[in-house]
MMTF fields as JSON, N, C-alpha, C and O atoms, coordinates in Angstrom:
{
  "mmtfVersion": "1.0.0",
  "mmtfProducer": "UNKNOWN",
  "numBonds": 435,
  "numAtoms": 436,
  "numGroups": 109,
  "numChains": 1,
  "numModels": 1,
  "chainsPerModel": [1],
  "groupsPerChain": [109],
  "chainIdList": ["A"],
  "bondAtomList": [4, 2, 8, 6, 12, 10, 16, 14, 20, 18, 24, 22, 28, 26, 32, 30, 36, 34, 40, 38, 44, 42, 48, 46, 52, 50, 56, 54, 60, 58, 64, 62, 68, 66, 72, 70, 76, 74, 80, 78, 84, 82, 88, 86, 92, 90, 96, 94, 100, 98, 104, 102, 108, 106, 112, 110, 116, 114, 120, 118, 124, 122, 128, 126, 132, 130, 136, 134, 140, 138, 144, 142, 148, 146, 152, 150, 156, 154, 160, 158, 164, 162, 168, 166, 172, 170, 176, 174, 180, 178, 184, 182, 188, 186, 192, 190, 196, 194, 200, 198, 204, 202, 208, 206, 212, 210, 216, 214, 220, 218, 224, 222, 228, 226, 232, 230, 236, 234, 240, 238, 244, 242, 248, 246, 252, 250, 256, 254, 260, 258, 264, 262, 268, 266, 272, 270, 276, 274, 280, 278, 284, 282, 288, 286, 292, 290, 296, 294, 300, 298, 304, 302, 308, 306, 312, 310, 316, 314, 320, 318, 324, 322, 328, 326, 332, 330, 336, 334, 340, 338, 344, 342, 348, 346, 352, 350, 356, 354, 360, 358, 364, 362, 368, 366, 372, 370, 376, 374, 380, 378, 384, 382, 388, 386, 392, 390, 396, 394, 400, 398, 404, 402, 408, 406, 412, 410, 416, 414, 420, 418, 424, 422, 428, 426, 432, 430],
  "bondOrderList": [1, 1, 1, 1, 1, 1, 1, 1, 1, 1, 1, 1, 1, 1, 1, 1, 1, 1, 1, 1, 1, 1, 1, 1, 1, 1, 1, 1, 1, 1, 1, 1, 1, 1, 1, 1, 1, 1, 1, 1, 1, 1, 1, 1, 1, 1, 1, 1, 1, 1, 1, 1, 1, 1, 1, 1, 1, 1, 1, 1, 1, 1, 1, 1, 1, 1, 1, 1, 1, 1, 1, 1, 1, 1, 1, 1, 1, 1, 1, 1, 1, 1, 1, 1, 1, 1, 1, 1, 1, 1, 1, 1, 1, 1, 1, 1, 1, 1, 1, 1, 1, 1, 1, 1, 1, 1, 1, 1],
  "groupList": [{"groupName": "UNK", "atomNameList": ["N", "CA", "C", "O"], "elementList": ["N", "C", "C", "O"], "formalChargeList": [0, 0, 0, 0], "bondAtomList": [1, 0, 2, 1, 3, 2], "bondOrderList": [1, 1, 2], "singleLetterCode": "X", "chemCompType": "L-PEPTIDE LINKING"}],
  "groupTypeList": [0, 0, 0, 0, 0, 0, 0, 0, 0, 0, 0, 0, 0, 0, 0, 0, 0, 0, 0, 0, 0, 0, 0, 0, 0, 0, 0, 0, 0, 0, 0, 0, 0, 0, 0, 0, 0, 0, 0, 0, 0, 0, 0, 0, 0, 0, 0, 0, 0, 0, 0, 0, 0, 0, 0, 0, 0, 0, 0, 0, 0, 0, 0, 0, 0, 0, 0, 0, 0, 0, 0, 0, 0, 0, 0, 0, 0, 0, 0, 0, 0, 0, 0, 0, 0, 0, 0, 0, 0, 0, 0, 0, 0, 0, 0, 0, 0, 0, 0, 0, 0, 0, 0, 0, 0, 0, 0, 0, 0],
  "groupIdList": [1, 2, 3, 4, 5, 6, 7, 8, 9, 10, 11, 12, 13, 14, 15, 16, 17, 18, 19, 20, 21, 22, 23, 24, 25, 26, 27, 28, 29, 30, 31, 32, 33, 34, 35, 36, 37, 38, 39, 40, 41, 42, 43, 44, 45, 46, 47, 48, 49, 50, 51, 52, 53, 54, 55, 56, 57, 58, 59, 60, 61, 62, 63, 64, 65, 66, 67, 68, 69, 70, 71, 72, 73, 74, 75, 76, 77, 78, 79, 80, 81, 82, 83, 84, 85, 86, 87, 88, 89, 90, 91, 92, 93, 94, 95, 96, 97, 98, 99, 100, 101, 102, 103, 104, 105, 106, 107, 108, 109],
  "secStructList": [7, 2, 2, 2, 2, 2, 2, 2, 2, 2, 2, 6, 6, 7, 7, 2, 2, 2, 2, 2, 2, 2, 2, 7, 7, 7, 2, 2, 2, 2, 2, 2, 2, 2, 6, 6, 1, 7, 7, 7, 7, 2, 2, 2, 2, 2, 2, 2, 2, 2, 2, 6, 6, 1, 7, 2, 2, 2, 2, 2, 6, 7, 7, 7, 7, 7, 7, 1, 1, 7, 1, 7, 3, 3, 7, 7, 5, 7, 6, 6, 1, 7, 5, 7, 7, 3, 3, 7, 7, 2, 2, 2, 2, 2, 2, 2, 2, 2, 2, 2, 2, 2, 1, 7, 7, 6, 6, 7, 7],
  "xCoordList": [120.062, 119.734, 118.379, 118.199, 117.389, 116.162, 115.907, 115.019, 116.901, 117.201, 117.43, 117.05, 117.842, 118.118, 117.171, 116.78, 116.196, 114.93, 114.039, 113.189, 114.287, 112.991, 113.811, 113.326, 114.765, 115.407, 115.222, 114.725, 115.589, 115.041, 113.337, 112.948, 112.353, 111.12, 110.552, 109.582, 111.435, 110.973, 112.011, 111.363, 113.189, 113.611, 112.357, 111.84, 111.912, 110.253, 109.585, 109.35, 108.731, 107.821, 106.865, 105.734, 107.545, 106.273, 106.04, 106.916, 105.12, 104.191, 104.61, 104.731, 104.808, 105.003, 104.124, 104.452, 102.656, 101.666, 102.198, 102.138, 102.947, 102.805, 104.151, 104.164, 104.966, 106.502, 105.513, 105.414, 104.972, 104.072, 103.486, 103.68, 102.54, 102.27, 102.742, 102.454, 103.992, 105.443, 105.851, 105.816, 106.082, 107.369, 106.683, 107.031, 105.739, 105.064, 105.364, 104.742, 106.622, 106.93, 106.124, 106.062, 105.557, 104.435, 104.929, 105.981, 103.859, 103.481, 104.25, 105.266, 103.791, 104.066, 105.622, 106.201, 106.484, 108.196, 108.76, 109.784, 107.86, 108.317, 108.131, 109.085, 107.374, 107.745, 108.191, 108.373, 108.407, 109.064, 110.747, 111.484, 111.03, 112.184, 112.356, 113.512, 111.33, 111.234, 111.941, 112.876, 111.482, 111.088, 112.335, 112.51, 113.02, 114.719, 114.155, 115.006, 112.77, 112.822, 113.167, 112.419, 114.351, 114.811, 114.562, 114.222, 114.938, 114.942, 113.774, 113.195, 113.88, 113.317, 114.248, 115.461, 113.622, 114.481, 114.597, 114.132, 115.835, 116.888, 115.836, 116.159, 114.82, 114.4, 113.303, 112.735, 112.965, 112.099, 113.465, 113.364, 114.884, 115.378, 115.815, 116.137, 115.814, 116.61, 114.938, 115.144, 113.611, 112.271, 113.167, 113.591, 113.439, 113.25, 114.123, 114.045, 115.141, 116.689, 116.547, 116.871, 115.91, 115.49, 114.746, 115.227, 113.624, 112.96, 113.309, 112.892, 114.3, 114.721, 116.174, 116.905, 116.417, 117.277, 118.952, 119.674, 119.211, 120.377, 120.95, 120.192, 122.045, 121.936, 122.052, 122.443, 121.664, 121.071, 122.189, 121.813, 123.355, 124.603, 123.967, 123.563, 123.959, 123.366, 122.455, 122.472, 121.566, 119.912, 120.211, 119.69, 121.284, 121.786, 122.419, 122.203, 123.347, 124.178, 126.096, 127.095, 125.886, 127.277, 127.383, 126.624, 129.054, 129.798, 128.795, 128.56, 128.134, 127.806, 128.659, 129.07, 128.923, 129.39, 128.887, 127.698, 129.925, 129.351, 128.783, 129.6, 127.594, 127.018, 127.933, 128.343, 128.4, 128.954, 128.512, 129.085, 127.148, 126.118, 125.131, 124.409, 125.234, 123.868, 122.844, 123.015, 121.769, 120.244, 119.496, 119.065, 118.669, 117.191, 117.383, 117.078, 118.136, 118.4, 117.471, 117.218, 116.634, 115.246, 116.614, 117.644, 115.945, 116.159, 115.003, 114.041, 115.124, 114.096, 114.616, 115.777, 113.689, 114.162, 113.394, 112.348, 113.75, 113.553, 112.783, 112.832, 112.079, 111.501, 112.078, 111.472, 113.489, 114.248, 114.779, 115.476, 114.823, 114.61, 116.322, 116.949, 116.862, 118.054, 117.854, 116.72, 118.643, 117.906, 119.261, 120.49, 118.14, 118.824, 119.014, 118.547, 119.47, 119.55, 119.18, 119.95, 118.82, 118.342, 117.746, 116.889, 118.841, 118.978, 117.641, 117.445, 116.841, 115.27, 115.534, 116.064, 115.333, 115.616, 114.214, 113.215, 114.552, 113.2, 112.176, 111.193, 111.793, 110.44, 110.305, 109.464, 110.77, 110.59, 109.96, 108.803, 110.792, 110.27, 109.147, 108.316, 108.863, 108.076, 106.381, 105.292, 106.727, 105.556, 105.814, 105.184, 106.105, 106.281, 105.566, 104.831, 105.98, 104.958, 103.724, 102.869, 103.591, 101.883, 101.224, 100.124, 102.106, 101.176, 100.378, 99.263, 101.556, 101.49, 100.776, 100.041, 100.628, 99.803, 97.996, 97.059, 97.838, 96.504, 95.953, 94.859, 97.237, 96.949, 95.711, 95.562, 94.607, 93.9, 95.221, 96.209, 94.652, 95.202, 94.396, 93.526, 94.62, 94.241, 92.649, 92.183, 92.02, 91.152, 90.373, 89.226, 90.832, 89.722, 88.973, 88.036, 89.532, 89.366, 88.472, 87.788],
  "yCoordList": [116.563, 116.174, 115.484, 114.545, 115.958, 115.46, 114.017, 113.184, 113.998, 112.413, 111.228, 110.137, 111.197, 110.638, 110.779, 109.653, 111.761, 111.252, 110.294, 109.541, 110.384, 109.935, 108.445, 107.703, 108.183, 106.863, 106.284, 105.204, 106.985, 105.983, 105.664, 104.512, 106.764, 106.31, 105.166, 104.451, 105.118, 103.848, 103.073, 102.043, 102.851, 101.258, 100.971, 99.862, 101.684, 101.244, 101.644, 102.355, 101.549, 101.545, 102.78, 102.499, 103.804, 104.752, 105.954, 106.317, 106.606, 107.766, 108.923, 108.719, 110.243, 111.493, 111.613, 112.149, 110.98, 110.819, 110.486, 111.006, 108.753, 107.794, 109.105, 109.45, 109.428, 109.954, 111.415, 111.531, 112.246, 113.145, 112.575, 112.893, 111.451, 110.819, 110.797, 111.349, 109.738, 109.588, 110.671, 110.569, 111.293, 112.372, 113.945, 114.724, 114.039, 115.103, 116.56, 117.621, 116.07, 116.87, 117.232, 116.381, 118.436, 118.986, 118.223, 118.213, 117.841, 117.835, 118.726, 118.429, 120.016, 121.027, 121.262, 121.761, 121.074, 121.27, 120.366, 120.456, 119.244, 118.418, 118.679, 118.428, 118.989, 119.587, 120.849, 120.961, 122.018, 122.32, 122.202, 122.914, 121.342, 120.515, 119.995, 119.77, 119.703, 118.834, 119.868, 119.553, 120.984, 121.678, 122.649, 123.658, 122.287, 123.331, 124.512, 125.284, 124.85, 126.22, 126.064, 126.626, 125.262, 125.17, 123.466, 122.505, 123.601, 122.13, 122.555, 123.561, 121.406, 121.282, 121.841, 121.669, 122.322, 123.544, 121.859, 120.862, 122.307, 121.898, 120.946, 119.821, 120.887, 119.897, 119.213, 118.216, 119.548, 118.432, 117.495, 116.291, 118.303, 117.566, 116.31, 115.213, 116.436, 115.688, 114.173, 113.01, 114.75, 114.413, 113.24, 112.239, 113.369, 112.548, 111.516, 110.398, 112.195, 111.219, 109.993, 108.812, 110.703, 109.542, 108.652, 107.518, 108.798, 108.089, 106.935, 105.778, 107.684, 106.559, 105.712, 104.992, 105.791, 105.9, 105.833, 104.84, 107.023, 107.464, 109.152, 109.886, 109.682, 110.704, 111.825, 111.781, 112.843, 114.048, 114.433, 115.365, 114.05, 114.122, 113.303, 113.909, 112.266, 111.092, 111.468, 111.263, 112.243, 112.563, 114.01, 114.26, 114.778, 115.814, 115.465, 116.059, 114.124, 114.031, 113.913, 113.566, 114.257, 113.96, 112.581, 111.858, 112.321, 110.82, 110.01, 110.425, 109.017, 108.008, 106.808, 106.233, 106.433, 105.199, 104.422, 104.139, 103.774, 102.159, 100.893, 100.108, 100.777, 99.632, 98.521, 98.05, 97.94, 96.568, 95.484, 94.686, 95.435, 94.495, 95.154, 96.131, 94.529, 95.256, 94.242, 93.039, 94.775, 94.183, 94.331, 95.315, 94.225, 94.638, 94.794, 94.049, 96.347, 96.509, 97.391, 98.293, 97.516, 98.355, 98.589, 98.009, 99.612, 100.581, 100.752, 101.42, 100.01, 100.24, 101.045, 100.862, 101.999, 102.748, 101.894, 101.314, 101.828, 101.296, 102.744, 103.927, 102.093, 102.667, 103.876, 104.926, 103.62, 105.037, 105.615, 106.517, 105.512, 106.932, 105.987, 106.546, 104.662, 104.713, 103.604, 103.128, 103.184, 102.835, 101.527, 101.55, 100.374, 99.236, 99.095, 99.76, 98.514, 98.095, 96.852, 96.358, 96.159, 94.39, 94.199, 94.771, 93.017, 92.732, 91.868, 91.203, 91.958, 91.228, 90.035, 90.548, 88.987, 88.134, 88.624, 89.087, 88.304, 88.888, 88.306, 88.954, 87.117, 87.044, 87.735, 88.482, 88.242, 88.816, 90.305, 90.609, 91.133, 92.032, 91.935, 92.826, 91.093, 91.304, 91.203, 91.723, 90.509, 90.233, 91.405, 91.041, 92.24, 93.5, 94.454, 95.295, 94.134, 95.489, 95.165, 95.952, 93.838, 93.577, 94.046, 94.597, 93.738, 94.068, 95.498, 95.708, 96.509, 97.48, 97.835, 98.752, 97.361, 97.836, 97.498, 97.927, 96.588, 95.824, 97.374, 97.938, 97.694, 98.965, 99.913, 99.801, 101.028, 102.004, 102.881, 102.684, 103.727, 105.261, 106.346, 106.695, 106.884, 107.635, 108.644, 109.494, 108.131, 109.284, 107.651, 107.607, 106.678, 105.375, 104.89, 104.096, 105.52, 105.14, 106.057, 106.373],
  "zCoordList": [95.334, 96.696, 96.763, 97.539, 95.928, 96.166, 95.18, 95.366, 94.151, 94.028, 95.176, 94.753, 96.223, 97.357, 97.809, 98.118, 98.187, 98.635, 97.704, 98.18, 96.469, 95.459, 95.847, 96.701, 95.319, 95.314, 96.952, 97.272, 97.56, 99.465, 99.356, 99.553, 99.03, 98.528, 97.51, 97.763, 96.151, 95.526, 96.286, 96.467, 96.862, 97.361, 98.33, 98.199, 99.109, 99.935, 99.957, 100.934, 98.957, 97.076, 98.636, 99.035, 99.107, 99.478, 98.815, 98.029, 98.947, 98.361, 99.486, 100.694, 98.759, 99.345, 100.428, 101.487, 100.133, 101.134, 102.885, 103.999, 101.916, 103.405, 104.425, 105.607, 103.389, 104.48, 105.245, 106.466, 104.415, 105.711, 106.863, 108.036, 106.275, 107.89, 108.885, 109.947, 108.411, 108.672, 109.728, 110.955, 109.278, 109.557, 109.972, 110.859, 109.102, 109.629, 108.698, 108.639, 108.008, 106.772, 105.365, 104.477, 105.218, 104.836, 102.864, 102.225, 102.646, 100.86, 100.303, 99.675, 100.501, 99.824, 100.237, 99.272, 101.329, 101.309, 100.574, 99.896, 100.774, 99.777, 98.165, 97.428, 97.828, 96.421, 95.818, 94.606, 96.857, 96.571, 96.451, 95.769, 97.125, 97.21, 96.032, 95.675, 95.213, 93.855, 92.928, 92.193, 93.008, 92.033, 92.208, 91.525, 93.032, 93.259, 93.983, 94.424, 94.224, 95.02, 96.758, 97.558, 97.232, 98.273, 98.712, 98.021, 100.343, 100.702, 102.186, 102.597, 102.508, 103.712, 105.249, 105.37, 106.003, 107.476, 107.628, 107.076, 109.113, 109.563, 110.132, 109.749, 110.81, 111.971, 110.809, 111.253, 109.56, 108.532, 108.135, 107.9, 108.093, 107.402, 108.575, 108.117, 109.501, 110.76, 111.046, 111.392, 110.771, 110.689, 109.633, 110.211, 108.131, 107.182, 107.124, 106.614, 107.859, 107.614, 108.927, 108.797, 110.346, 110.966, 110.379, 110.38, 109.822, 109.169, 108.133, 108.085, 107.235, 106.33, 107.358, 106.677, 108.433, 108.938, 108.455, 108.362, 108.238, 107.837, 107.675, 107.041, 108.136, 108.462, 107.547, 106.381, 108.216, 107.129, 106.144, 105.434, 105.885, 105.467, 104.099, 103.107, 104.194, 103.692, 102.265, 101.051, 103.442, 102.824, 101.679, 100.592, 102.489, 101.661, 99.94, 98.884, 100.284, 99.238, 99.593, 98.963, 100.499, 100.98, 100.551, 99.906, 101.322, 100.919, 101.564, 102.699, 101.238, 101.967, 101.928, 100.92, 103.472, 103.352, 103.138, 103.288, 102.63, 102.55, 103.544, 104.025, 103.767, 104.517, 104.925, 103.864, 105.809, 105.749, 105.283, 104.541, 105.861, 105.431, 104.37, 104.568, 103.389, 102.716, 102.432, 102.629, 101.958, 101.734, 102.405, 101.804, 103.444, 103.871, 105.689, 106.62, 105.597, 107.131, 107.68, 106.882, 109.129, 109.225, 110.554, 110.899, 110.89, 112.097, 112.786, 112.408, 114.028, 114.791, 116.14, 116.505, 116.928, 117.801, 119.147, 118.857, 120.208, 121.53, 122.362, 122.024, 123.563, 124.319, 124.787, 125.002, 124.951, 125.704, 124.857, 125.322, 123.137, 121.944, 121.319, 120.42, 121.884, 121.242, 119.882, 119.865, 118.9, 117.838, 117.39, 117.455, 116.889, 116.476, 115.101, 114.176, 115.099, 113.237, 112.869, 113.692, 112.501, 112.647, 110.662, 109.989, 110.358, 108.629, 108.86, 109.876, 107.891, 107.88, 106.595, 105.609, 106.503, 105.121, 104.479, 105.029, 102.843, 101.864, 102.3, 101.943, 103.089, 103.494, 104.079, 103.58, 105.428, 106.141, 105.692, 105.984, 105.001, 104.926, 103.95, 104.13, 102.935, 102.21, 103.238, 102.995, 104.132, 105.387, 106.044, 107.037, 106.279, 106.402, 105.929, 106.446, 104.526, 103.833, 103.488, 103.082, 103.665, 103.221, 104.525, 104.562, 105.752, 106.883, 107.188, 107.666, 106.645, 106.457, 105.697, 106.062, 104.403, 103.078, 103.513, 102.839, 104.86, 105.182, 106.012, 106.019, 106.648, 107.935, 107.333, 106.116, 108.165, 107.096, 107.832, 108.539, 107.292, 107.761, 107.987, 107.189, 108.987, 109.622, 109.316, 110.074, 107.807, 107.217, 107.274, 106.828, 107.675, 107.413, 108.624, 108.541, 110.028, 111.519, 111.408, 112.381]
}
């Protein structure tokens, strides 16, 4: 199960760091998750799977379906909590993550 997290992390090259920010899901559940002494409770796991957007089924190891479209789809959520899907071409996202990579975080403000 915790292969599917490592693999959603390197396809978007992030650090255990950036997904706590993220998500709010502690370092430490996360490795113990690594380490087989359990997974993350029901509402970290519901925290991570929004995040990578895909559902906790998904994130578990269940069947995943198959994408229709594949290659570089972001999930973005709207003002009133409901959530889009929108395919980005490789410039696009690659302007994406630099923008992101420019951002500080939170220990730099």
């Amino acid at each position: 199960m915790y292969e599917i997290f490592e693999r959603l992390m390197r396809e978007r090259s992030l650090t255990h760091y950036a997904v706590w920010k993220a998500t709010g899901v502690s370092q430490s559940s996360l490795s113990d998750w690594k380490r087989g002494k359990g997974t993350p409770g029901a509402a970290s796991l519901l925290k991570l799977a929004d995040f990578f957007g895909i559902t906790v089924d998904e994130l578990m190891g269940r069947e995943i379906p198959a994408r229709k479209e594949g290659g570089n789809i972001v999930r973005l959520r709207g003002r009133d909590g409901s959530y889009v899907e929108r395919r980005l071409s490789d410039d696009q996202l690659r302007a994406i993550r630099f923008i992101i990579s420019q951002m500080p975080d939170d220990t730099d403000i």
